[in-house]
N, C-alpha and C positions, 0 to 999 in steps of 0.2 A: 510378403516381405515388406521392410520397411526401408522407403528412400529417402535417404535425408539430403535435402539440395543446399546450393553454395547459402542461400537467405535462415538456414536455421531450421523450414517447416520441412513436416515430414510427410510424405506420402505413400499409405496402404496401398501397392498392388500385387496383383496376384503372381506367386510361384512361376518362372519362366518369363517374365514378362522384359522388354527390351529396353531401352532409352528411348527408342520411336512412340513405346506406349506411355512413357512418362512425360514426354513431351505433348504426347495426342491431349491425356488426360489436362496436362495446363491449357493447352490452346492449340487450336489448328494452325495458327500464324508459326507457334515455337516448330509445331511439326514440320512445318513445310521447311522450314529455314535449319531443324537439323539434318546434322552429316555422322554425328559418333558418340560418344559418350565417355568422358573421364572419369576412371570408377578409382575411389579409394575404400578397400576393403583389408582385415587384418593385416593391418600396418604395411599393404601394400600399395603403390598407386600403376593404374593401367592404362590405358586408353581402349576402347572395343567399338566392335562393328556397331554400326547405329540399329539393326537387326537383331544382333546378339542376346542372348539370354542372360540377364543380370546375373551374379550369383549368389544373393542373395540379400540379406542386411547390409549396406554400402552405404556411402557418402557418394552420389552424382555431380558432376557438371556439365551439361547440355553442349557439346562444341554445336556452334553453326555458322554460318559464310560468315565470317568472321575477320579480317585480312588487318587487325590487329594483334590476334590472337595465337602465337606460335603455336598454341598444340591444332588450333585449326588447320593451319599453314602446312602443319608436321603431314596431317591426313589426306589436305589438297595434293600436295608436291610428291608425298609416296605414291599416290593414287596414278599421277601425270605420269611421274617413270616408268611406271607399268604399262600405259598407254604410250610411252615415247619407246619402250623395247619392241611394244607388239612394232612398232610402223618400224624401228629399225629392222629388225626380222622378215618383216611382207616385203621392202624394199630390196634386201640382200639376206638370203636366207639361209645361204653360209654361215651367218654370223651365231656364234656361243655367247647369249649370254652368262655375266659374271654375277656383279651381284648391283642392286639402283637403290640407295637409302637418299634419304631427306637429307639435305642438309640445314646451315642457318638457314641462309638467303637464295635455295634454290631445291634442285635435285640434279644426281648424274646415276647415270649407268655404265659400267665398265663392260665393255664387248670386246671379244674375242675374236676380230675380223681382220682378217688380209687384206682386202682393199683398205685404203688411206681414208678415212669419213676429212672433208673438208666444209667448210663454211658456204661453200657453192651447195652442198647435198642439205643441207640445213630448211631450204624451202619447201621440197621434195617430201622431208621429211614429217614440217611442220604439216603439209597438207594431210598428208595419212592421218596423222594425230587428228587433226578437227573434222573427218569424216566420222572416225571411230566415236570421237565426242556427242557428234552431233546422230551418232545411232543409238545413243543412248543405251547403251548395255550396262545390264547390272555388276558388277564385280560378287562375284559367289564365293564361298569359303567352303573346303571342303578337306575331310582331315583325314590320311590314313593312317595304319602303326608302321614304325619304323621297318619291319617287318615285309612290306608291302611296297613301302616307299621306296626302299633303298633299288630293289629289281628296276622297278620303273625307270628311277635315273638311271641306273647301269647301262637299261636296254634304248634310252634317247642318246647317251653319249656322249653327253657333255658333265665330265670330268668336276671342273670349277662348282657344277650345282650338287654333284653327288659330295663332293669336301665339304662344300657349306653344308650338307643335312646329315653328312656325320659329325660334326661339330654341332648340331644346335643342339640343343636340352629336350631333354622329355622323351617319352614314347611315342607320342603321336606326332607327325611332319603334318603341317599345313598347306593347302594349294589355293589358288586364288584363280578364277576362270573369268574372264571379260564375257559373260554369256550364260546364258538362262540355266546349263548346267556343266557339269562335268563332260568333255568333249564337244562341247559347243562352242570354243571359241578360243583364245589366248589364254593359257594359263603357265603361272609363274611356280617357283616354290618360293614362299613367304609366310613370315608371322603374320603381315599384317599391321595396324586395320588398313580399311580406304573409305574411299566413300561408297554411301548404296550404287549411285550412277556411274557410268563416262560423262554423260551431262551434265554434272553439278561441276566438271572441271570448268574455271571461267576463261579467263586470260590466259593465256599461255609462251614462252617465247626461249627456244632455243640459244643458248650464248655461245660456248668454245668448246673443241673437240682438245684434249691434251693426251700427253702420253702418260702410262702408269704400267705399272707389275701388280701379278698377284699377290694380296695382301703385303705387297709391299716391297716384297723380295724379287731382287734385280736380277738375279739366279732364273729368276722363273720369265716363262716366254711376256715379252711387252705386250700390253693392251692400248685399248684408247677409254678415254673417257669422256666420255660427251655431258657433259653439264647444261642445265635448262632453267629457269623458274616457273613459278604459275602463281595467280592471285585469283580470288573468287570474282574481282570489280579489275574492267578493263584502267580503269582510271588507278588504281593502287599500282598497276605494273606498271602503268606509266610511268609513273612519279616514280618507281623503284630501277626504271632503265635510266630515268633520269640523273639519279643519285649515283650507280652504276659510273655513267658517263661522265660526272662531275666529280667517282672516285678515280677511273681512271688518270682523269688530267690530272688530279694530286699525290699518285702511285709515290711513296716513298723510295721505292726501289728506282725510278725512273729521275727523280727530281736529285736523290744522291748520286748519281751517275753525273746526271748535267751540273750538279753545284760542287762535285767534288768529294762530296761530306765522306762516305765510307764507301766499303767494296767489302761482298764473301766471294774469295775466293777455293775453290773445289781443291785446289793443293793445302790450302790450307787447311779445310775443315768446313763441311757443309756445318750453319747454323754457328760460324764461327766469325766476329764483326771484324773486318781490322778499319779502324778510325783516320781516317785520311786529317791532315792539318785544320780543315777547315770544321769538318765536324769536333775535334778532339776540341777545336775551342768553344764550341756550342754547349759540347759535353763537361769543360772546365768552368764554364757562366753558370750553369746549373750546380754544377756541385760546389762553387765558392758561394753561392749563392742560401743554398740550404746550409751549409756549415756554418756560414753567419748566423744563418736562424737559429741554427742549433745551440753555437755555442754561447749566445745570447740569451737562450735558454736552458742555462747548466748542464747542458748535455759535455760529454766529453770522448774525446777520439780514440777509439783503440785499429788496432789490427790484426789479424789474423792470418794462419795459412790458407792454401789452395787445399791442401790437403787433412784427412786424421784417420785416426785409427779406427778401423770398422766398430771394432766395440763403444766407441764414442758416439755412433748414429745407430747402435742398434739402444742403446741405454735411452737417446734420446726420443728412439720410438721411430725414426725419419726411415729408418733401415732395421725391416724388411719391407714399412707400409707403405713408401716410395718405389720401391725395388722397379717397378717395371719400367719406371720413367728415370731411373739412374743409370747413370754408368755401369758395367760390369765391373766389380770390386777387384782389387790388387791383393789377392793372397801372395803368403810371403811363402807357402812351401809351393813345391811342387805338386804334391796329392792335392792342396786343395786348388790348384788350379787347373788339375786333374777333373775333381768332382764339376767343379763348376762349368765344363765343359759339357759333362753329361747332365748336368741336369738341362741346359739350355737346348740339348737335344731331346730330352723327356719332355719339355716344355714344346717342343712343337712337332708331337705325337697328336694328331688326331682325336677329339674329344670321343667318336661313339666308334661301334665296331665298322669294321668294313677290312679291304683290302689294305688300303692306304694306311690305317692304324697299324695291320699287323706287320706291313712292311720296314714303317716307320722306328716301331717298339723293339723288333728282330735287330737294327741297327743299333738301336739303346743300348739292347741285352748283350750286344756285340762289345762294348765299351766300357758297358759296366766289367764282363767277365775282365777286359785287358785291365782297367783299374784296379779289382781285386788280387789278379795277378801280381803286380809288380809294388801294393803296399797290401795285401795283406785283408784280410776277411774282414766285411763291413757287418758288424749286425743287422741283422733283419736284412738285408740285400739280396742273401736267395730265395727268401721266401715272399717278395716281393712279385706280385703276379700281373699289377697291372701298372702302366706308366704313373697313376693318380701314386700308388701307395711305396712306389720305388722314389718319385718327387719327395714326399714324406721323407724317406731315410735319408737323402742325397741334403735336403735342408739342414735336417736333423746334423750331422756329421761336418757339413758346413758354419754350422753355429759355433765351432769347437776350433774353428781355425782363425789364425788371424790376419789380420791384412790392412790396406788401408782402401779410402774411397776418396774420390773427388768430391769434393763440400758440394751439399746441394742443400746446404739451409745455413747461415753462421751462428746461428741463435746456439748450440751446441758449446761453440766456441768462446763467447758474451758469459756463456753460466761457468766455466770453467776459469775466467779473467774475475767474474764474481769470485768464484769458489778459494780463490788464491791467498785468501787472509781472511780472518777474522771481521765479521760486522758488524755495526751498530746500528742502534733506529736512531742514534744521532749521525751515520753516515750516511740515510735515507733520506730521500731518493736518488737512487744513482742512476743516472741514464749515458751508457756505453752509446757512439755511433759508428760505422763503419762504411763505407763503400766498398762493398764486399764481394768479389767474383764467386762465382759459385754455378754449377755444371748441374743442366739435367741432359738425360740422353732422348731428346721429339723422335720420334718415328718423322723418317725423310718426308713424308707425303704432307705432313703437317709443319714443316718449317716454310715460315714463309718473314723473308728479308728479316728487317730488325725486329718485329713483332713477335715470332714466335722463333726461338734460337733455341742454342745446348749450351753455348755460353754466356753469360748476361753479368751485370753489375747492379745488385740489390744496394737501395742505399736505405741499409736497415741499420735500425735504434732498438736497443732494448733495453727496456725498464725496470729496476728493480724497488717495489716499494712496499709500504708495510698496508695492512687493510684501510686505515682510515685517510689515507693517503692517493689510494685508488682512481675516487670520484675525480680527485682535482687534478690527477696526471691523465686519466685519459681525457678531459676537458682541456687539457693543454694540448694536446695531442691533435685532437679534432681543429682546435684550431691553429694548428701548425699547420695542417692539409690544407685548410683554407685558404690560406698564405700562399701557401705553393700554386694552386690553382688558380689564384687571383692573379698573380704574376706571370701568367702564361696565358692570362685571359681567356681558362675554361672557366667559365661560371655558369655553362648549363650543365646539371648534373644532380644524378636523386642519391640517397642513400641508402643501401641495401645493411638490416641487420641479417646476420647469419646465426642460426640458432641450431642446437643439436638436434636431431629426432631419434627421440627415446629410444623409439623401436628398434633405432641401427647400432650395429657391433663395431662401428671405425672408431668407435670414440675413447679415450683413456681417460680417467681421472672418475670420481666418483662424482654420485648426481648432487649432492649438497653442495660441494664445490662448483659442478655445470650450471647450479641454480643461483648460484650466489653472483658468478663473473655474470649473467645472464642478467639480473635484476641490475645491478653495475655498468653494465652496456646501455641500457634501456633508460637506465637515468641521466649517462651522460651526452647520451643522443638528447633528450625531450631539455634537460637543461640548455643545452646549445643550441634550442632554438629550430633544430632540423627538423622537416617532413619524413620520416624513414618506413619503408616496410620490411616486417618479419616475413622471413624463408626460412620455414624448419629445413633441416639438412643439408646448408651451406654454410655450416661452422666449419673450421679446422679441426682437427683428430684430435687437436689440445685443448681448444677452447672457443668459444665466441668471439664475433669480429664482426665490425664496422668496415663496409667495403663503400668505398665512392666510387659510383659507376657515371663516367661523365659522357657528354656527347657533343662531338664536336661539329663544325660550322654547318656538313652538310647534314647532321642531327644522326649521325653513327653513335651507335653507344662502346664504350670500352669502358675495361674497370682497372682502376688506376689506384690511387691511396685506398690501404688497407690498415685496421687497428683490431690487434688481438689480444682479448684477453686469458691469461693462462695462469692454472691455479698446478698445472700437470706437472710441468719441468721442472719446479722450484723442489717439489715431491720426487720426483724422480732421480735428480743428482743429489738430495740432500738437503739443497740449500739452506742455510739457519743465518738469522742474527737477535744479537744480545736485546732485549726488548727494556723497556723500563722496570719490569719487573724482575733484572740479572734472570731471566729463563731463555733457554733460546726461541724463535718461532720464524714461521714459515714466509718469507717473502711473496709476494706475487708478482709474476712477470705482466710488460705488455710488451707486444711484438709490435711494430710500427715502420711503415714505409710509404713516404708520402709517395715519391715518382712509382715505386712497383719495382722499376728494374729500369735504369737509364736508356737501356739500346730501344728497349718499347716503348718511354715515354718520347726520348728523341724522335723515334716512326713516326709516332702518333702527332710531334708538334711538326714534325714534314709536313705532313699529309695536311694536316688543321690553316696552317699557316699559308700552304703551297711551296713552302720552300722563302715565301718572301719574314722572314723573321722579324721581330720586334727589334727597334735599333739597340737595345740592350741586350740582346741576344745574337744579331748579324752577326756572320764571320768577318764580312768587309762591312763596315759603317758607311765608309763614306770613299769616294772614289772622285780623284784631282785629274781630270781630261785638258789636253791645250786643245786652243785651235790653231794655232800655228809655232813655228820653233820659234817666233819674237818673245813669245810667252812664255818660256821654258823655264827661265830663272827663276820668275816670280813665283811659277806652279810649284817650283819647288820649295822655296819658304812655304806656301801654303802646305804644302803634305808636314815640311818639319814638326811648323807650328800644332798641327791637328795630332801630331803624336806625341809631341810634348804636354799634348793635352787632355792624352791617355785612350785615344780612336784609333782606334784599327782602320787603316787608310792604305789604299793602293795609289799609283798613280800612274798615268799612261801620257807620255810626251813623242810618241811615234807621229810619222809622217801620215798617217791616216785621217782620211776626212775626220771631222766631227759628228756627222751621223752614223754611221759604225760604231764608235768608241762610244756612242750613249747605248747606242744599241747590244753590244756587248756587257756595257753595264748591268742594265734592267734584265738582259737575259743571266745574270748572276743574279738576280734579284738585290742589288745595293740600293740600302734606304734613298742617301743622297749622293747625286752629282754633281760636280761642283764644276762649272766651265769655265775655263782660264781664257781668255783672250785678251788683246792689247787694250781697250777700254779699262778692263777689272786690274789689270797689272796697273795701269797710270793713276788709278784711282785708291788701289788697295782694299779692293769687295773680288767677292767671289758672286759669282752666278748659277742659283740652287736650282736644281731640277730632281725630283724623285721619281722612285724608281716605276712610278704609272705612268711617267710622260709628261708631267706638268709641268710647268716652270715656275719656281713659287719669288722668281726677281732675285735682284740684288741687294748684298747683304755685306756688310763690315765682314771681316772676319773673327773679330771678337763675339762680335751679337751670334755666327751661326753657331761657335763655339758655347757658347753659353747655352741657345737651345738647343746643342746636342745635351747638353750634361744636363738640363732639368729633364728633358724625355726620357734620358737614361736614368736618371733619379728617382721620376714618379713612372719609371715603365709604363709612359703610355702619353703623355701630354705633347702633342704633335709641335712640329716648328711653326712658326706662322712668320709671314710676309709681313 
């Protein structure tokens, strides 16, 4: 068979052979240092045991201790979970495991245990783990049929792992044994892969035990989760406990608490922000901000509802290819919100046979007969025999009703404000903007504070222009984002192109059009001058896009301004205008969002900033402290003057020392303080101190006045003494 590696050249080896022998054959050095193999084979890509048998004609990539490498990482951190189950298990062997995947920045395993796992059992724990390591046992792969499998879990008795292996795919279930073979040692049920060893794990380090449900549902008995990392190089975990430690002190959640900024409330709605005064004006600097950009750049405002008619997001594609991350839709009869009830029960039937299915499906069939009952015979409904092909008719029959949905994209809305009159290519370019709420529904276990929500505010643009028009809007574009992130003083940040992969079905539009926004993206990347890499299969379902993935102070990555281009929707609803030649033709859209979503870009400038803001950004600017009530009068012209001068100014004349009231200050994080005492009153200066503790002396109050407004001008040119 033939191996073709990441450099191009290809390698003859023999039928069966592994990634340990395509490694052997380059060099004993590669061998030693790998752990797995990344196989791309018909249009699939894998990752497999470093032992494994290739399957045949493949494209390879060698993983090896590699602790910049996520898919290395992926095999390190799976591998560790495994070994942190077996020591939970040896230590308390009550315990059920649930199930332990990789995460980004770590690994957990959900356990099933009565006793409380705290922080104190964490040492305990770690030691097991680095005995197991240091015995070096191989992790074995060993596969039985479904057939085989299923008894085994039955007769162990843990519940949670016989549901996971009637749910995974295929005929054959996978086992994984820490030991030389099958009944020698720890084994799990798992795809897979890991490493050949226990010893190739390097670093390692236990973090927090939290609570969770199975898959998620609160209905079901609570577990724990015990969360960990691992790196192949002691020195990589350091540096990542480090980061850890220097993420926690910047916790967005923690610093909007102490600064005010926002709260979610659980009455309210998990993943629902509500904007306290302080943030709401963080959140108005940004969007006066960009609105000026925009409408400085022919953009123009529209608005839209919260809500539309189901048929308006299933035309635009968003609804059904959304469906599991939206809300459940508002039909307006009662059958159809009849049906969609059973189907959301069909949906969490059990993927393979078992017990659990047919209990499951008896309850479907329960609902289904009451449905049929009270509207009337469904086609195909009784001769529906399994949950898959009952889901089929229950869709089916759902298509056909109407209702409405909570916007979870506005671009729907943008083509329809299009759609509204008659256009020209002398009305071209029209660029609609909107700060736009719009709902997806996170699964609870993945919300986290203002970063990942169900309710959010996209401050999306979209574009309507003619082909030859294209290059030079998405170049304005690009550099509108640039704008936005200079201003917040992210300027470390790469660019990711997103491009389709042929081989996959999410995509609409045809390939001429894919190839065309494609060629279009790639030019106006390389003319503006960026660094960008291609990612086949991080396009959107409509088109190609430009994502800025930035990273901030302590070098986290997040992806923030996105630019899409779309040939699909203009096609989809229609859209035409009059061309030079009186014929109609096809606009093209671009999707465009510099912040992403305000409540995420706000997290992210928390966390970047620490909460201590840019003075053009500060909720409080500037804060007027006395040191005694002889001063009171004067402190007070100075707060006047500072607001007639358009600063956001507090001012505090209480009988409290003067070191408190600074200190109260800088723990709000206010850029400047300005001390009033009898000196600065007889004189008419204020006395600046910011918000690090320094004292930057005394000042007119015209001169600090003035350096506030050039700082706030050029965002960013500091006051000087």
């Amino acid at each position: 068979m033939n191996i073709t590696l990441p450099d191009g050249s290809v390698l003859a080896m023999d039928a069966g052979a592994s990634t340990y022998d395509v490694a052997g054959k380059i060099g004993p050095r590669l061998a030693g240092a790998a752990i797995a193999g990344k196989v791309q084979a018909d249009g699939q890509e894998i990752i497999v045991d470093l032992h494994a048998p290739l399957p045949g004609d493949c494209k390879l990539t060698i993983l090896t201790t590699d602790d910049t490498n996520p898919d290395s990482l992926h095999v390190l951190r799976h591998s560790t979970a495994h070994v942190m189950a077996e020591a939970v298990c040896e230590l308390f062997p009550q315990t059920k495991l649930v199930y332990g995947p990789p995460v980004e920045d770590g690994f957990y395993y959900d356990l099933d245990l009565d006793r409380s796992l705290t922080p104190d059992d964490f040492e305990k724990i770690e030691a097991v783990m680095q005995r197991i390591i240091q015995e070096d046992r191989p992790f074995v792969r060993y596969e039985l049929p479904r057939s085989e499998a299923l008894p085994k879990l039955e007769k162990e008795g843990n519940r949670y792992k016989l549901d996971n292996a009637e749910r995974a795919d295929g005929d054959m279930l996978s086992f994984y044994v820490t030991g030389e073979s099958r009944g020698q040692g720890f084994e799990d049920l798992c795809r897979g892969p890991h490493l050949p060893r226990t010893g190739r794990i390097g670093a390692f380090k236990l973090r927090q035990v939290s609570g969770s449900h199975y898959r998620g549902d609160v209905n079901e008995k609570a577990l724990q989760r015990l969360y960990g990392t691992a790196f192949f190089k002691p020195k990589a975990l350091k540096e990542h406990l480090r980061q850890l430690e220097e993420a926690r002190a910047r916790d967005h959640r923690a610093i909007g608490r102490e600064l005010d900024l926002f709260s979610i409330d659980p009455e309210v709605g998990s993943g629902l922000v509500l904007w306290h005064p302080k943030g709401a004006i963080v959140r108005m600097l940004l969007e006066n901000f960009l609105k000026f950009e925009m409408l400085l750049r022919g953009y123009r405002p529209v608005y839209s509802p919260n809500i539309g008619q189901l048929n308006l997001y299933r035309r635009s594609g968003h609804y059904p290819y959304y469906r599991d991350s939206q809300f459940p839709p508002l039909y307006e009869t009662d059958r159809g919100r009849t049906l969609l009830s059973l189907l959301q029960t069909l949906e969490r039937v059990p993927a393979h046979a078992g017990p659990q299915r047919d209990e499951a499906f008896a309850r479907a069939r329960q609902l289904a007969d009451a449905a049929v009952a009270v509207w009337g015979e469904i086609p195909g409904l009784a001769d529906a025999e399994t949950p898959e092909t009952m889901i089929t008719v229950i869709d089916r029959e759902l298509q056909q009703e109407d209702g409405y949905l909570l916007k979870p994209m506005n671009c729907p809305h943008h083509v329809h404000i299009y759609k509204s009159q008659p256009r020209s290519y002398r009305d071209l370019p029209i660029r609609y903007f909107e700060f736009g709420n719009v709902y997806r529904y996170e699964q609870s276990g993945e919300l986290s504070g203002m970063v990942r929500v169900r309710g959010f505010t996209q401050d999306d643009a979209h574009l309507f222009c003619t082909p030859d028009q294209l290059l030079d809007e998405m170049r304005s574009t690009i550099q509108l984002t640039l704008t936005v992130l200079d201003a917040v003083n992210l300027t470390d940040y790469r660019v990711r192109v997103g491009l389709r992969d042929p081989d996959s079905s999410k995509y609409t539009g045809s390939p001429e059009s894919w190839d065309q926004a494609e060629e279009k993206i790639r030019a106006a990347v390389g003319e503006s001058g960026l660094n960008a890499t291609e990612e086949r299969g991080e396009a959107a379902f409509y088109g190609p896009k430009i994502d800025f993935v930035v990273r901030d102070c302590i070098k986290r990555e997040w992806q923030l301004g996105t630019i899409q281009v779309d040939y699909n929707l203009p096609e989809r609803f229609d859209l035409t205008y009059i061309g030079r030649d009186n014929r109609p033709h096809r606009p093209i859209m671009i999707h465009r969002a510099p912040f992403g979503s305000l409540e995420r870009f706000v997290g992210i400038l928390i966390e970047h900033f620490a909460g201590a803001f840019p003075l053009w950004l500060a909720p409080i600017q500037v804060a007027v402290v006395t040191i005694s009530d002889k001063s009171e009068a004067y402190a007070r012209e100075v707060y006047d003057a500072l607001v007639r001068a358009a600063l956001r100014v507090e001012v505090d004349v209480s009988s409290d020392k003067i070191g408190p009231k600074k200190h109260r200050c800088r723990a709000l994080k206010i850029p400047y303080i300005l001390v009033i005492g009898e000196q600065e009153a007889a004189e008419g200066t204020v006395n600046v101190n910011d918000r690090e503790g320094r004292s930057l002396g005394n000042f007119s109050l015209q001169k600090f006045v003035d350096g506030c407004l050039l700082e706030i001008a050029t965002r960013g040119k500091k006051l000087e003494s």
